[in-house]
Steps between C-alpha positions, in 0.01 A plus 500: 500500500358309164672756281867435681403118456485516201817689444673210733369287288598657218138480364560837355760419339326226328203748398775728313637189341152436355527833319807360232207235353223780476470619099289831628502796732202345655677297729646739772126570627393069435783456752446704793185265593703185471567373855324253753172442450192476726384158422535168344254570236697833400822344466313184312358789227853618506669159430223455225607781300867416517422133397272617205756776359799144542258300304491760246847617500604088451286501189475875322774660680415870686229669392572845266435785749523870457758760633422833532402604798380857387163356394408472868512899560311472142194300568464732873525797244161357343300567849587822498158733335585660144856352459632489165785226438782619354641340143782275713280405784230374228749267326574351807166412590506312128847331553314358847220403351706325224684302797169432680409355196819266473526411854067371494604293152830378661291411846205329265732282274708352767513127534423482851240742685426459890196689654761877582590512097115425393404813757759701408410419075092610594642822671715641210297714319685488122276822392552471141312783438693768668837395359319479160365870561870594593704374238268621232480879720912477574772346323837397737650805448255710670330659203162486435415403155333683204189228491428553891180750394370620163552894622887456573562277217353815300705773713801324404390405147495923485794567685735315234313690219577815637865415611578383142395824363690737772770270389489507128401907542872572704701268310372724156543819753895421515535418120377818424822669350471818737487276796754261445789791615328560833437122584739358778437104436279272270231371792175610582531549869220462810472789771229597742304227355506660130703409187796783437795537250861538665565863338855754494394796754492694175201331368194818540699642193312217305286339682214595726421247814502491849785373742464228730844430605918588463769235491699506817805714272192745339608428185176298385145621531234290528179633258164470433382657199223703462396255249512168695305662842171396358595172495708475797174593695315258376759229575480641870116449505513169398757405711296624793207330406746185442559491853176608627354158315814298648394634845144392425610159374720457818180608734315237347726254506573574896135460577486195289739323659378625893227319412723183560739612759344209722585243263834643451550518888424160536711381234796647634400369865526174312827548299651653855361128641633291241878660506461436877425191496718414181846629691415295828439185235849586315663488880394188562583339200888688596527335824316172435190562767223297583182580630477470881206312678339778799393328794342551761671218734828634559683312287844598396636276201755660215764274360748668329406838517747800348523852606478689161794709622742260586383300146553888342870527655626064506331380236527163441708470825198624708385210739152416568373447842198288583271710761261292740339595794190249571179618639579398882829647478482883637842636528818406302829623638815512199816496633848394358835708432546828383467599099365167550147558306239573786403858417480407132311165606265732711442787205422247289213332684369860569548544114364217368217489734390891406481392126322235591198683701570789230320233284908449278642208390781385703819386381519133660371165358227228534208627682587733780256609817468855663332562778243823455672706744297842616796674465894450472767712692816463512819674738805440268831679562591821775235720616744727694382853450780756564245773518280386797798383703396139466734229537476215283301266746280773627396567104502116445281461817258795410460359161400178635217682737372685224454148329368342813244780545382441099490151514130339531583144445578307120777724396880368385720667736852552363810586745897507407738432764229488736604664890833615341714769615479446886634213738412143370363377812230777544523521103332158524266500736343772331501351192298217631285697623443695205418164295242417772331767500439548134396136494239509758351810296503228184794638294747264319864634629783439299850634637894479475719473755846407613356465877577154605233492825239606231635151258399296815138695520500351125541163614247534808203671375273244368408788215787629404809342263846541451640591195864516417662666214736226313856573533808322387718472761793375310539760273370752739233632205111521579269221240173777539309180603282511745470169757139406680498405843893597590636820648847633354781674700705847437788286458620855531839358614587255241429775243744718656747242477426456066586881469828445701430673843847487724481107620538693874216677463284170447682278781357804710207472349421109591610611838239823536252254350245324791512181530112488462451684177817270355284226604206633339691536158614136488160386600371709195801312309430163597131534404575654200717159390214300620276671322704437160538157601107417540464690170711269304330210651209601428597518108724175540096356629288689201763400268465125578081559474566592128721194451226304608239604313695418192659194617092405551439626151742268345348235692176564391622493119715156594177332634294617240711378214581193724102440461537524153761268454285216653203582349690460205642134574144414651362617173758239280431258737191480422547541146699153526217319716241598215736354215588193700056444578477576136730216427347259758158589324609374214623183599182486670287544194646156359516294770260272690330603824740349695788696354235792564506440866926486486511835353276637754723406777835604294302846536464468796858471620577772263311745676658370816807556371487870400271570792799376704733693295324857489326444874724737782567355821362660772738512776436531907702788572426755838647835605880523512525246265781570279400409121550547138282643195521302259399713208727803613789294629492752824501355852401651800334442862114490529361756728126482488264179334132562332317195504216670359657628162754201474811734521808604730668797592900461476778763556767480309836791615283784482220396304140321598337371234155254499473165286292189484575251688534197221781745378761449800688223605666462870892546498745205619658648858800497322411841292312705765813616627580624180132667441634697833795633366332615207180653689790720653560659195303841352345549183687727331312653203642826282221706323464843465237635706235780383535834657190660358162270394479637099678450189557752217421330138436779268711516210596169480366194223251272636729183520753695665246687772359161541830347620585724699206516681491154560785555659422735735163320571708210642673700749154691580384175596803359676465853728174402542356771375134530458499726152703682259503795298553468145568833288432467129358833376238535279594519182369271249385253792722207282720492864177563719298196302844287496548494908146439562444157301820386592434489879125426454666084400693525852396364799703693738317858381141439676400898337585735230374833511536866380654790736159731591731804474744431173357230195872481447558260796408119553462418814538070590392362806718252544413145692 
């Protein structure tokens, strides 16, 4: 049952895929253990290994890895008692230790190591030694070299010697002038392993030597003579004891290297590991995954997740759907019109959610939540089996008791076209009846259907939830949307009508149609509109929440420079009082006390005067009062008074706002009407809102990256968002030091810190 789930789910598929990233032989056996694992903490190892191999790929790119799989059936070879390597299998076991040796100074220099790349760096085993041993034993092209040992550097020191003078001794053989009539050709000649002259069959007139061969016509005789057998002996007996001391030097070398045949095993174990690990890492980066959160409350939450086969055949036409199923939901029942998405919609979750427990990235975005199912299984397409005389329901139905029997409780339970193939009434109630049962055992039950009695079961059962594929019923083309919480008809009809079925043929369709079912499908219609229509309310209402929170931003920057502007005129006010006191000092200083006592009181009703000038006038004002604020020129209706803080809360259209009470003056009756009209009125405030809370920097100068990230840190904190990520790199740290003092002067960024996980990432905490 797990193995046909996965080929449903086209799981196995997705394993074969794997294989076009793989740089080595190695991965064929990595991948046959890659499916569903047995716990949280196995697929969290998993995820680890992925992450650490992104990390590195980002920075290094992929590690160098070797690719000849023979050096597998090699390093066995070296268990086996009294083996001797052969030349070819040696030189392999150098060209892998040469890559060992790359891949553990690749792994050490990278920029960024997590905890799987520092285990995997401690298990390579470089063994310098053994390749040095090698390449001074063997050069590439298999032969083993004169300075390997002192006795068959002398062998073949003698074996020259005495080939240079069997070569001289024939060449003076055929300029004899008695020879030269009998010789066939000018070459000294090789057969049975001893050097011959190529002589006319005539040549025992002359010459006395032994034949060792005929050319294929007879005409040329291949001699040894008499003189040159001497010679030719010896050759042989060096030449045997040539490859005697070869043998020996091989033998050695075999038992030399056995002695690290562990080390070697384990290297390759971790070469085999890091191509595994390496392809799954070069997938995700493909299809833009993201590691999944496993939980363990039955949480359901992907937004837009993408099959990797629909992305492999669309492109950048394939549509995203967002997959949610929350933790009291138990059953979710998919329905809609034909080739209108639901068996893709339903291979996908099953996809996705395999990857996910198989410890993959997923292709989706944001942060997405899997439940740890015990198992997944999945009934996608016809189970008829022509050979057992089994209808299509009766193979459906014993598919679905073999799955009932298996199922313990915890498991994802995946059925197409649920109760198909039989009358829709029964068809129905046994479909129900199929979803209870699996969710009393504790099973999450996701099905499609076209069955409009099990739509209502969606709507009834506190646990389960409609979902309708989105279809556009104007151009009669499906959207591959999926909508929560409504239920989606066959419009089977209406699609018959877009491919140009006989007009008579529908009329007597309408008419066949019951009157219930009709009224089913224009229920499922009508809630359908109203669900679009509470949708855009719902971003006409979040829309106005932004507006508001910059309309109160600007009013925050109006009051504050408002503030300024009177501490300003209260500042050259005061300016002019201490010239004018200067001036009456003066007088003062020549006059008589009496004139003293005038210029006291002429200070005196100066002070009055500017007290009177600069002093606000505190008006008696109570809710519903309709008033104006004076430093903002806005006017409004007060809603709520504290006495204790001296202020007033006033609403003004759509925006509340608090100010102190000396700031706000009542309005004649004459204007509230007005203040009415314009409380009527929305805010309406453009911006462009943030999709995603980070900001790519790198590559740009500092006064540029500065701008724009002021920028973006406005509409961060109009979304009221509490931080941002900011992505500068590394690099010289120039951009890194730049973004850090120029928030630390702010006062809306309360916190500046570094990412844990990448020092190329700023992280603000915005207030």
């Amino acid at each position: 049952m797990i193995d046909k789930t996965l080929s449903y789910l086209d799981f196995k598929n997705l394993i074969d895929y794997l294989r076009n990233f793989s740089v080595t032989p190695y991965i064929n056996q990595s991948l046959e253990g890659l499916k569903p694992l047995n716990s949280i903490e196995d697929i969290k190892i998993r995820q680890d290994k992925i992450e650490a191999l992104l990390e590195i790929i980002k920075w290094d790119g992929a590690p160098p890895l070797y690719n000849n799989g023979e050096i597998t059936e090699i390093i066995k070879r070296l268990a086996i008692k009294d083996v001797v390597l052969e030349l070819k299998e040696i030189v392999l076991i150098a060209d892998f230790l040469r890559s060992c040796h790359e891949t553990f100074n690749f792994l050490k220099k990278a920029h960024k190591k997590e905890d799987f790349i520092i285990q995997l760096i401690e298990r390579i085993k470089p063994l310098k030694q053994v390749h040095q041993k090698i390449v001074k034993t063997i050069n590439p092209e298999c032969f083993i070299e004169d300075t390997a040992t002192y006795e068959l550097s002398r062998i073949r020191t003698e074996l020259y010697i005495h080939r240079e003078k069997i070569r001289k001794l024939l060449e003076r053989i055929m300029e004899r002038e008695q020879v030269r009539p009998i010789v066939q050709d000018t070459y000294i000649a090789l057969r049975n392993n001893r050097y011959v002259l190529p002589l006319k069959p005539n040549f025992n007139q002359v010459l006395k030597g032994i034949v060792h061969d005929y050319s294929h016509t007879l005409k040329t005789s291949f001699v040894e003579p008499m003189e040159c057998v001497e010679l030719n002996n010896t050759i042989n007996i060096l030449e045997n004891e040539e490859k005697e001391e070869e043998k020996r030097i091989l033998k050695d070398l075999t038992a030399f290297i056995a002695k690290y045949a562990n080390d070697l095993e384990e290297n390759l174990e971790v070469i085999k590991e890091l191509d595994l690990y390496t392809s799954i890492a070069l997938f995700s980066i493909q299809f833009n995954c993201v590691r999944p959160e496993i939980t363990q409350n039955g949480e359901l939450d992907i937004k837009d997740a993408v099959n990797p086969f629909i992305y492999l055949t669309k492109k950048e036409k394939t549509v995203p759907i967002d997959i949610t199923l929350k933790s009291d939901k138990r059953a979710m029942i998919i329905s809609g019109p034909n080739a209108g998405g639901k068996t893709a919609a339903l291979k996908t979750i099953g996809l996705i959610s395999a990857m996910a427990l198989s410890g993959l990235f997923i292709p989706a975005k944001g942060k997405p939540k899997v439940p740890f199912f015990s198992g997944i299984f999945a009934i996608i397409g016809d189970e008829q089996d022509i050979s057992m005389e089994l209808s299509s329901f009766t193979a459906h139905m014993m598919t679905i008791t073999e799955l009932y029997n298996k199922a313990r409780g915890n498991e994802l339970i995946l059925i197409d076209e649920i109760g198909g193939n039989t009358e829709p009434q029964e068809a129905s109630a046994i479909s129900m009846a199929i979803i209870d049962t699996f969710v009393e055992k504790g099973s999450k039950v996701i099905v499609t259907t076209h069955l409009n009695l099990l739509k209502s079961y969606g709507y009834t059962k506190p646990f389960a939830i409609n979902v309708a594929t989105d279809f556009d019923y104007e151009t009669m083309t499906p959207r591959y949307k999926l909508n929560y919480g409504l239920a989606g008809y066959s419009n089977a009809i209406n699609v018959a009508k877009k491919i140009s079925v006989p007009s008579r043929i529908i009329e007597k369709s309408y008419e066949y149609l019951d009157s219930q079912e009709f009224m089913l499908n224009e229920l499922i219609s009508s809630l359908r509109q109203k669900k679009e229509e509470a949708e855009r309310e719902l971003n006409a209402a979040i829309k106005i929440r932004e507006d508001l929170k910059k309309r109160i931003l600007n009013l925050k920057e109006k009051r504050e420079e408002y503030l300024k502007n009177l501490e300003e005129k209260v500042r050259q006010k005061i300016e002019e009082i201490e010239a004018e006191i200067t001036s009456v000092m003066k007088e003062i200083s020549k006059r008589d006390k009496a004139s003293v006592e005038a210029a006291k009181k002429r200070i005196e009703i100066i002070k009055k005067t500017v007290l009177k000038e600069t002093e606000t006038k505190k008006e008696d004002v109570k809710k519903g009062d309709y008033v104006k604020v004076k430093s903002l020129g806005i006017r409004g209706r007060i809603v709520d008074i504290d006495e204790k803080d001296n202020t007033v809360e006033i609403v003004t259209g759509n925006l509340r706002t608090k100010v102190k009470t000396e700031l706000i003056s009542k309005l004649p009756v004459k204007e509230k009407e007005d203040v009415k009209e314009e409380n009527r009125k929305e805010i309406q405030i453009d911006y462009e809102s943030i999709e995603e809370p980070q900001i790519n920097i790198m590559g740009m100068r500092v006064d540029e990256a500065l701008k724009t990230l002021d920028k973006f840190v406005d509409r961060a904190l109009i979304q009221g968002m509490p931080r941002v990520k900011v992505l500068h790199g590394i690099g010289t740290g120039r951009l890194m030091n730049a973004v850090k003092e120029h928030f630390s002067k702010t006062d809306f960024v309360k916190g500046i810190k570094r990412d844990e996980r990448n020092t190329g990432i700023t992280i603000l905490e915005l207030a």
